[in-house]
C-alpha positions in Angstrom: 144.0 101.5 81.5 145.9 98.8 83.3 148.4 96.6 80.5 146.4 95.5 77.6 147.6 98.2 75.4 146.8 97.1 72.0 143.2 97.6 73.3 143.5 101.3 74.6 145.0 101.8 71.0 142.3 100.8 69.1 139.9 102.6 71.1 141.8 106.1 71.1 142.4 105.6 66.6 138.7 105.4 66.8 138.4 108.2 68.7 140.9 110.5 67.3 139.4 110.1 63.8 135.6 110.7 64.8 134.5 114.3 63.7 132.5 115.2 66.7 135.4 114.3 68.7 137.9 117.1 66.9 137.6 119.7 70.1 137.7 117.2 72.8 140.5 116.7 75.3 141.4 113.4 75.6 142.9 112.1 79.3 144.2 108.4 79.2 144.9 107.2 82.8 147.5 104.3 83.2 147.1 103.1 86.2 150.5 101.6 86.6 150.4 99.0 83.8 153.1 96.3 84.1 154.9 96.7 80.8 155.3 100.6 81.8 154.1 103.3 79.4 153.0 103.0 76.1 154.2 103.7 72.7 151.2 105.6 70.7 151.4 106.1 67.5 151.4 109.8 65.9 147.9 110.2 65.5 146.9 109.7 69.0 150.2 111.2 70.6 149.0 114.3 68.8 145.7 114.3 70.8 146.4 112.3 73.7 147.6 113.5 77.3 149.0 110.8 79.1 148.9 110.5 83.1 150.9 107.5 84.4 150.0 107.0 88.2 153.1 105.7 90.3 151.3 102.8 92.1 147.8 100.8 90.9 145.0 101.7 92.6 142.1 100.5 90.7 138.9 102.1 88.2 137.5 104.5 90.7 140.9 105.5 91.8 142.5 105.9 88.2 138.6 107.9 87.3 139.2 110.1 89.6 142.6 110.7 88.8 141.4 111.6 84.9 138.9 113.8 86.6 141.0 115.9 88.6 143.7 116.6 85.5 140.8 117.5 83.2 139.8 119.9 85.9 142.7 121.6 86.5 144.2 121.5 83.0 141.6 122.1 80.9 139.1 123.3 83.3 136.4 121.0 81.8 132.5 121.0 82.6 131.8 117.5 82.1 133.8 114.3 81.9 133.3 111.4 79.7 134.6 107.9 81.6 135.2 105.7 79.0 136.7 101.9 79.5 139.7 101.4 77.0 138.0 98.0 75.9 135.5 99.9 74.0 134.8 101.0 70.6 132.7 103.9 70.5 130.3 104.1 67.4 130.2 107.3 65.3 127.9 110.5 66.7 128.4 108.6 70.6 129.5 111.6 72.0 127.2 113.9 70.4 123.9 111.6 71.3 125.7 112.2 75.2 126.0 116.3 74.4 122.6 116.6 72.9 120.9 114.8 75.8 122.4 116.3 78.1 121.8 120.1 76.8 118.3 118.8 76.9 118.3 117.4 80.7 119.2 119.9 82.7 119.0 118.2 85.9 121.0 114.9 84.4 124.3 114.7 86.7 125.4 111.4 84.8 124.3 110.1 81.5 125.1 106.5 80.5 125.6 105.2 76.3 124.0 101.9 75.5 126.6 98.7 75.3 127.0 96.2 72.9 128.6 93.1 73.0 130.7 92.0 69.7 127.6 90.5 68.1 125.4 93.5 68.1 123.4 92.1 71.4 122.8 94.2 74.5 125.1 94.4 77.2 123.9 97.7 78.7 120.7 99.8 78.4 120.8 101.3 82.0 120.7 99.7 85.4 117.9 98.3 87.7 117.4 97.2 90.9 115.7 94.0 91.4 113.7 91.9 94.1 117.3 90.9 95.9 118.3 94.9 96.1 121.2 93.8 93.9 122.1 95.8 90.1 121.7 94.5 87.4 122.6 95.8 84.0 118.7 96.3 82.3 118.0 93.9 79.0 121.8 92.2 78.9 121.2 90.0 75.9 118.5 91.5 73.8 118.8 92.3 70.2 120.9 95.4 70.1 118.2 97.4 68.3 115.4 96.2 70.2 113.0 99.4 71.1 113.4 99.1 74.3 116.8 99.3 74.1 117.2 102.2 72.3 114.7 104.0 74.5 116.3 107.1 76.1 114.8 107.1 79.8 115.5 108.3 83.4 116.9 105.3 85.5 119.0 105.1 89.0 122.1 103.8 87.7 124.5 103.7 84.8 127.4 101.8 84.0 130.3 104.2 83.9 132.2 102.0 81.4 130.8 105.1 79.1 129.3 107.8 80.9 129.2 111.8 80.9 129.1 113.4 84.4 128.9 117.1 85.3 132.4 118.4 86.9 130.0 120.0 89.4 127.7 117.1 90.1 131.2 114.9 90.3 133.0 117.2 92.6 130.1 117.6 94.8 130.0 114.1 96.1 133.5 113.8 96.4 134.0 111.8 92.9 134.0 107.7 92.8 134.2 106.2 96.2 137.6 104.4 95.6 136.5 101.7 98.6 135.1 100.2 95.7 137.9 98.0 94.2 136.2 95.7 91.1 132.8 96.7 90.3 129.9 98.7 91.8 131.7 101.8 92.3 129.8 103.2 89.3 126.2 102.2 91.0 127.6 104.1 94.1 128.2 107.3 92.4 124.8 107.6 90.5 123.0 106.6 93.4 124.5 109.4 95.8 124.3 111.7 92.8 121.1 111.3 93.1 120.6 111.6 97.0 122.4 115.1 96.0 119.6 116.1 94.2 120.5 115.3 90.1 119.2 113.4 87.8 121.0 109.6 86.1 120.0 109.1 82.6 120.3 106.4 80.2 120.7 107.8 76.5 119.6 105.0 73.7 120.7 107.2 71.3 124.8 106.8 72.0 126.2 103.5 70.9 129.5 101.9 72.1 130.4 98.9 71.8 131.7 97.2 74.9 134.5 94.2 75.5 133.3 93.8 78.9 135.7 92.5 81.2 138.6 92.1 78.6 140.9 94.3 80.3 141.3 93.8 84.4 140.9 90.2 85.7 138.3 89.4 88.3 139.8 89.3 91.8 137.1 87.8 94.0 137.5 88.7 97.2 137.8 92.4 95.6 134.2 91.8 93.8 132.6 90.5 97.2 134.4 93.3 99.4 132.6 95.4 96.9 129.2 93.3 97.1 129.7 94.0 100.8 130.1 97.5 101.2 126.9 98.3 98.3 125.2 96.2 101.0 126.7 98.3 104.3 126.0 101.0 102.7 122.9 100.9 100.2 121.5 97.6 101.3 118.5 98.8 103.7 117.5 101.9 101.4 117.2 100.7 97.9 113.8 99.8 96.8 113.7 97.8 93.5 112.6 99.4 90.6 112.9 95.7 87.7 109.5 95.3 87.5 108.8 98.6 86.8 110.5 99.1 83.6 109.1 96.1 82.4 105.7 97.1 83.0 106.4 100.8 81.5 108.2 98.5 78.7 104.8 96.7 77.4 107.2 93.3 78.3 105.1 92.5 81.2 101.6 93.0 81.6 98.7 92.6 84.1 95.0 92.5 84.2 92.8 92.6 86.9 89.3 89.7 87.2 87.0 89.9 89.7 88.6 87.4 91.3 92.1 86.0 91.5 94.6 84.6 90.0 95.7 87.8 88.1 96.1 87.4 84.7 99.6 88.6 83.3 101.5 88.3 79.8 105.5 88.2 79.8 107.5 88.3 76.7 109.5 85.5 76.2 112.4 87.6 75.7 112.3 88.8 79.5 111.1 85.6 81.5 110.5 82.0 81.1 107.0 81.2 83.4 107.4 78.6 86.0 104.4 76.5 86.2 103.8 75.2 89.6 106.8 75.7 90.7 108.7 73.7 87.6 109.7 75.0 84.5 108.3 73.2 81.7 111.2 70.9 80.0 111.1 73.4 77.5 111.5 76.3 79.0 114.0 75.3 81.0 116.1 74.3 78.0 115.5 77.6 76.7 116.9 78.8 79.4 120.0 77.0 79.8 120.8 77.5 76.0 120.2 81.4 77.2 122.6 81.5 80.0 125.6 79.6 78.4 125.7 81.7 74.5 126.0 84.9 77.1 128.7 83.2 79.1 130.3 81.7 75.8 129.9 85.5 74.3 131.6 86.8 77.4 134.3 84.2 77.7 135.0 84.2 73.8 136.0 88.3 73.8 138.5 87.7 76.5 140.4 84.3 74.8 140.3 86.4 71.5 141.7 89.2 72.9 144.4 86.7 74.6 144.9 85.1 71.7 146.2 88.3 69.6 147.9 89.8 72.8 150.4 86.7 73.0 150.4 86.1 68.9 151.8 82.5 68.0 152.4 81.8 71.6 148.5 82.3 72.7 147.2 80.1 69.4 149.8 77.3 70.3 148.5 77.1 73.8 144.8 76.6 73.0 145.0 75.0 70.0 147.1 72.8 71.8 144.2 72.6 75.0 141.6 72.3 72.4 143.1 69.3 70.7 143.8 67.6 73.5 140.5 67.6 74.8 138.7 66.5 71.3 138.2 62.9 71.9 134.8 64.6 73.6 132.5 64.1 71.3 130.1 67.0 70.6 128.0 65.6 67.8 124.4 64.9 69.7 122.8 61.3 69.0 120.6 60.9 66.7 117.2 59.6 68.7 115.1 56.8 68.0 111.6 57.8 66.7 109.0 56.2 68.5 105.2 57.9 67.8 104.1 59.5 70.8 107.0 59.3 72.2 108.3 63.8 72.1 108.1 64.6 75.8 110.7 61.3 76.5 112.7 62.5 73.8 113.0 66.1 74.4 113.5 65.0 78.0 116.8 62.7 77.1 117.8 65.5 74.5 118.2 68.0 77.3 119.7 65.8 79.8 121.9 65.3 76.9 122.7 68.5 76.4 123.3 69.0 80.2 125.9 66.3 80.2 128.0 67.9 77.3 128.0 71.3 79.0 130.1 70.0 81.8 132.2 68.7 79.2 132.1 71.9 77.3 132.6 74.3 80.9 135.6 71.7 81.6 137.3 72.8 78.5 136.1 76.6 78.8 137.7 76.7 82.2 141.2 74.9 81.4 141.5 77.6 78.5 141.1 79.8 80.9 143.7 79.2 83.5 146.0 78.3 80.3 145.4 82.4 79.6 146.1 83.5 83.0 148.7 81.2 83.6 150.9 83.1 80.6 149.5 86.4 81.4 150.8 86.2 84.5 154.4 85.5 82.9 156.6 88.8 82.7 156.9 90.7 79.1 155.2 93.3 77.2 151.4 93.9 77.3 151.2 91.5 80.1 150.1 91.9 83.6 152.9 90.7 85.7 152.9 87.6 88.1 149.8 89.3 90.0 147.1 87.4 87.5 143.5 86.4 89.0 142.3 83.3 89.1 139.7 81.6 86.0 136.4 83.9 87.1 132.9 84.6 86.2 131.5 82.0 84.9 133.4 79.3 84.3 135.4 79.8 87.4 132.3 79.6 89.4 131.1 77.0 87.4 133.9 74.9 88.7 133.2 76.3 92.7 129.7 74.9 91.9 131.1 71.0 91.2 133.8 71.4 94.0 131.0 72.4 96.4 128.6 69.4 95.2 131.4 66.9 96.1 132.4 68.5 99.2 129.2 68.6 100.8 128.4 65.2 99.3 131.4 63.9 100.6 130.2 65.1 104.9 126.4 65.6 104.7 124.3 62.1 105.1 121.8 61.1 102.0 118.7 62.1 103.1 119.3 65.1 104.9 117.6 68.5 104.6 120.5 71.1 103.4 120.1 75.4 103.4 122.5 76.9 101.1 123.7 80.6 100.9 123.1 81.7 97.8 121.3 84.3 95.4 119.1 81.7 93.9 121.3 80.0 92.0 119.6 76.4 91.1 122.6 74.8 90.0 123.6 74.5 93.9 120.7 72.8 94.3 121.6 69.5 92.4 122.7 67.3 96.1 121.4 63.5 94.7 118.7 62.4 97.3 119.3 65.4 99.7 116.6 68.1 100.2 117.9 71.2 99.4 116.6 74.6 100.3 117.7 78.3 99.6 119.3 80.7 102.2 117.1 82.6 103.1 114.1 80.7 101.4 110.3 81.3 101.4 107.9 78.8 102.5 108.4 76.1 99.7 112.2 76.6 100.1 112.7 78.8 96.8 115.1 81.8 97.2 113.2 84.7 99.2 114.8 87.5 96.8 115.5 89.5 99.9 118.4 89.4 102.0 118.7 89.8 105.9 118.5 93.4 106.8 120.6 91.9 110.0 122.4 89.1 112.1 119.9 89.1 113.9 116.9 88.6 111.5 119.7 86.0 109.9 119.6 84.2 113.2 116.3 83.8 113.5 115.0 82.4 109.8 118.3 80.0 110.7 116.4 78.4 114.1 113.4 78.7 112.5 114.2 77.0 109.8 116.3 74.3 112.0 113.0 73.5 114.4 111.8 72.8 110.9 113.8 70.2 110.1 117.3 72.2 108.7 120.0 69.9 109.6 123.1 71.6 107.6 124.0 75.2 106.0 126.9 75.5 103.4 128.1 78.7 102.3 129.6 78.5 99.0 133.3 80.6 98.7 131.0 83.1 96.7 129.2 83.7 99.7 131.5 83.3 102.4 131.6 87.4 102.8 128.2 86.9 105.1 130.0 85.5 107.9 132.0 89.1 107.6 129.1 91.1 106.7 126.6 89.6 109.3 129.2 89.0 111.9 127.1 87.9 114.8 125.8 85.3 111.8 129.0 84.0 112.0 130.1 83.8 115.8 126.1 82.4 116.1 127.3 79.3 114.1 130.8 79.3 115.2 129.8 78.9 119.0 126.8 76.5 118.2 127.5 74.5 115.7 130.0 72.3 114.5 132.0 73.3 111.3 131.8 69.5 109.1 134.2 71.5 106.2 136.3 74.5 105.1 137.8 75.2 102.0 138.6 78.8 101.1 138.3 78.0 97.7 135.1 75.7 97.8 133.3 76.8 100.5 132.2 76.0 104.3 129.7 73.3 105.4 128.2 73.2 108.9 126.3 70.9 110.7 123.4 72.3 112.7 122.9 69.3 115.3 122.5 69.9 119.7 125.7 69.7 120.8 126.0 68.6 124.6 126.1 72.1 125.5 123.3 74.2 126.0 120.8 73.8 123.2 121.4 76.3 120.9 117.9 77.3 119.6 117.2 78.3 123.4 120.9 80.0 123.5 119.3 82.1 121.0 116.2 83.1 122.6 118.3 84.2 125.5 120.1 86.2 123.3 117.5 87.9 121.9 116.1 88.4 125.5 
């Protein structure tokens, strides 16, 4: 735990009072919390052993700490990491026990995560197209089958997971490189190059107030983006389409002759036709995306909101009523026979004009939060507090980015942009925008560049094709670090048009009156 006290409590009451808890030895890590060392009350002091680490050092840091006091004190087998934003659901720790006296090869098994509303936060990790993790049916009902489907995956989230001492201490514990995320994904992964087994257990329900506790630091999350990458990047093979397959979501049949025929449940994918989602599917989709984000966002301002008492309702009710002259009520359209493709199409542009609104207001709540959490007193973090984040923050990177690079690229021109297929940095008005790196009708490849030097080259290849500017949003500025001969490429041939550290970068790939830069290039390479 890091501050956030109140939270920690509630989790270790639940604990202490759960009867297949009664014989385990419970290990709360503070990893330096501002507000210094907490007050339990009798119930949990009676159970709880309390290690205070003299400096922060972050989740896989303050893990391994827990892990090497359970060892030597109590000489455990197995550890259980559990978040302190959580609220474990009676027999959780006995669904872990049972599978893993059934598994004998499981090094790590992971609980399935809910969110506050019963939907699915966690059911096991997969690797998809872009080699990235991602957290396996976030969103789906809470009970759906495949959900509570026990199975063997390749990564857990280790916000609740039970890992072998001997598994754990033979590869060295959590790599504590990792700062803000991904260290968990590391560990299964080179438990698994050790020779055990990671397994998801359906059966052990907790439910999950994910990212209420430690604020995103960005440059921690995309150091950690950037050493999975270093380290994982060229050897992970994705494993998404798999599950779905073995899942009965996703299906395909085989003619004769092609096209394939294939069924996807609605609850996994929307189907692009042609390269363009239907109007409805694509509202579908937004409507999707924002009740997760709002779901996400609406745990951390509640828990704000009872951390800091009168003083956190005054601020955004105050916020709240200051922005109402929006108005959210939508207009009532004019029926005209024949007339429901026009209308659903001005309903969802509609829609899409009041969720700026509604992100505006989001994100303002947001940095009203931080701004008093980073204010001194109890249960607060101290005058170190992050930034607005995920995804409202990034929401507001995204409409910094589209006026910067509106502000210094021509109408008309042909932009790349680095990102991980995000369409929302697509929207340029009358400039043709393509993915970085793209396929051949400019839609994200899914696959990053194994190296500068296959970076370099789908860069001039795409510039003798008509590429005239490449902008890196600040989400995605870690590739001029990660692919460093990228970034002197562009640096010595091109001309940088903007920087912002907080927006993003924009340069303009034009022949400069030096040597022309695509042949610079093949020289290079030579």
């Amino acid at each position: 735990m890091h501050g956030r006290s109140a939270l920690t409590r509630r989790c270790l009451e639940t604990i202490v009072r759960q009867p297949d808890c009664v014989d385990s030895h419970i290990i709360v890590v503070d990893d330096h919390s501002p507000a210094g060392p907490p007050r339990w009350p009798a119930i949990v002091r009676r159970r709880v052993r309390t290690v205070r680490r003299e400096a922060a050092g972050g989740f896989a840091s303050a893990c391994n700490t827990g892990a090497r006091v359970a060892a030597s004190e109590v000489n455990a087998d197995a550890f259980v990491f559990l978040n302190n934003d959580t609220i474990p659901q009676d027999g959780w720790l006995a669904a872990l026990e049972e599978h893993r006296a059934s598994h004998a090869k499981a090094g790590v098994i992971g609980s399935r995560l809910l969110y506050p509303d019963g939907s699915t936060q966690h059911a096991g990790v997969a690797f998809c197209e872009d080699r990235f993790p991602r957290h396996l049916y976030a969103g789906f009902p809470g009970d759906h089958p495949v959900v509570c489907k026990s199975r063997r995956v390749r990564a857990v989230s280790a916000a609740c997971a039970l890992v072998r001492r001997d598994a754990f201490e033979q590869v060295g514990g959590f790599d504590e490189g990792y700062e803000n995320g991904l260290e968990d994904v590391d560990l299964c992964l080179r438990l698994i190059e050790a020779g055990f087994e990671v397994h998801y257990c359906g059966d052990s329900v907790v439910q999950h107030l994910e990212m209420a506790t430690r604020l995103e630091n960005h440059s921690q999350i995309h150091e950690g983006e950037r050493r999975y990458l270093e380290t994982w990047g060229d050897r992970i093979e994705p494993d998404d389409i798999r599950h779905y397959l073995s899942d009965g979501l996703m299906e395909v049949s085989y003619p004769p002759a092609y096209p394939l025929r294939m069924r996807i449940s609605p609850l996994l994918a929307a189907v692009d036709e042609r390269g363009r989602e239907a109007e409805s599917d694509q509202l579908l989709l937004t409507r999707s995306r924002q009740a997760f984000d709002l779901l996400r966002e609406t745990v951390r301002l509640t828990v704000f909101r009872s951390e800091h008492g009168k003083q956190g309702s005054e601020v955004l009710d105050g916020l709240w009523q200051a922005r109402s002259g929006y108005s959210l009520e939508p207009p009532v359209p004019r029926e005209e026979p024949g007339q429901l493709r026009a209308l659903l199409s001005e309903a969802h542009a509609e829609l899409r004009r009041r969720d700026d609104v509604l992100t505006e207001l989001v994100h303002e709540l947001q940095r009203a939060r931080y701004e008093l959490d980073s204010r001194d007193g109890p249960g607060n973090r101290g005058p170190a507090a992050a930034p607005p984040g995920d995804p409202y923050g990034y929401a507001d990177i995204r409409r910094r980015l589209r006026r910067l690079v509106m502000s210094v690229v021509p109408s008309r021109s042909t932009v790349g942009i680095v990102s991980r297929g995000d369409e929302g940095l697509m929207d340029l008005g009358d400039r043709r925008t393509l993915h970085f790196p793209c396929g051949s009708g400019g839609e994200y490849s899914g696959v990053y560049p194994a190296s500068s030097a296959e970076a370099i080259t789908q860069l001039e290849d795409l510039r003798e094709r008509g590429l005239r500017y490449l902008v890196l949003p600040a989400t995605s500025t870690w590739w001029l670090t990660l692919y460093s001969d990228f970034g002197d490429h562009l640096d010595r041939h091109y001309r940088q048009l903007a920087r912002d550290p907080d927006t993003g970068v924009v340069y303009a790939l034009v022949e400069s009156d030096r040597e022309e830069p695509a042949r610079r290039h093949e020289s290079e390479a030579a």
